[in-house]
C-alpha positions in Angstrom: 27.1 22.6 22.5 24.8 25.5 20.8 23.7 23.3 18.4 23.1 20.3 20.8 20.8 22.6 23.0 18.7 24.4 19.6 18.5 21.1 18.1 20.8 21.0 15.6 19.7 23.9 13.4 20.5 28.2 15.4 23.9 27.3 17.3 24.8 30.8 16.5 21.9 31.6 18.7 23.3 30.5 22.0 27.1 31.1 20.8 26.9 35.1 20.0 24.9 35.6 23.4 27.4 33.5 25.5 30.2 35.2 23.9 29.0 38.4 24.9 28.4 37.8 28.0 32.1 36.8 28.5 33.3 40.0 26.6 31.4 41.8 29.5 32.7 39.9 32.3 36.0 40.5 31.0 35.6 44.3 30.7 34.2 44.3 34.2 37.0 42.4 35.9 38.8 44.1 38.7 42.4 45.9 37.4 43.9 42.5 39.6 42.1 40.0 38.0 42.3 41.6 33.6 42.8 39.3 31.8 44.9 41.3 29.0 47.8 43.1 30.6 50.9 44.8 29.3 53.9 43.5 29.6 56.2 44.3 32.4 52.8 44.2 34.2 53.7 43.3 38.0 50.3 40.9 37.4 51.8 39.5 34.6 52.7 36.1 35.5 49.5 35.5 37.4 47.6 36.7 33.8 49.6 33.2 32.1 48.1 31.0 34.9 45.1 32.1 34.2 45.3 31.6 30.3 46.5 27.9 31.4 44.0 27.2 33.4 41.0 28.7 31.1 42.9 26.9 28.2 43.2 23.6 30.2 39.7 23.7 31.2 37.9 24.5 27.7 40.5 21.1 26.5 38.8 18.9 29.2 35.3 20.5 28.4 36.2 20.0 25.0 37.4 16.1 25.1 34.0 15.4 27.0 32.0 17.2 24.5 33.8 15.2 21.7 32.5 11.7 23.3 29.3 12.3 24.3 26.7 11.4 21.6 24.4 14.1 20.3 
């Protein structure tokens, strides 16, 4: 999608700031919603719905992505 929005030539340049920004938001999550925990963690199960859901959604992101015509 980088590339799509700098026209085909900097994707890196919307990738490494959009990655960033989710390395912060992840840092800054409430100790109930980390989304790296130890395990035993009483949040533990909670942690793999939300891995399935982020990895279910980025699959349906990605399959629309994938048909859409630059």
């Amino acid at each position: 999608m980088g590339l799509r929005l700098t026209g085909g030539e900097r994707g890196g340049a919307v990738a490494a700031p959009g990655v960033l920004l989710l390395v912060i938001a992840a840092v800054l999550l409430p100790g109930r919603f980390a989304p790296f925990l130890a395990p035993g963690h009483p949040h533990w199960s909670g942690v793999h719905l939300l891995w399935a859901g982020l990895l279910g959604a980025f699959l349906a992101v990605g399959a629309l992505l994938a048909r859409t015509d630059p």
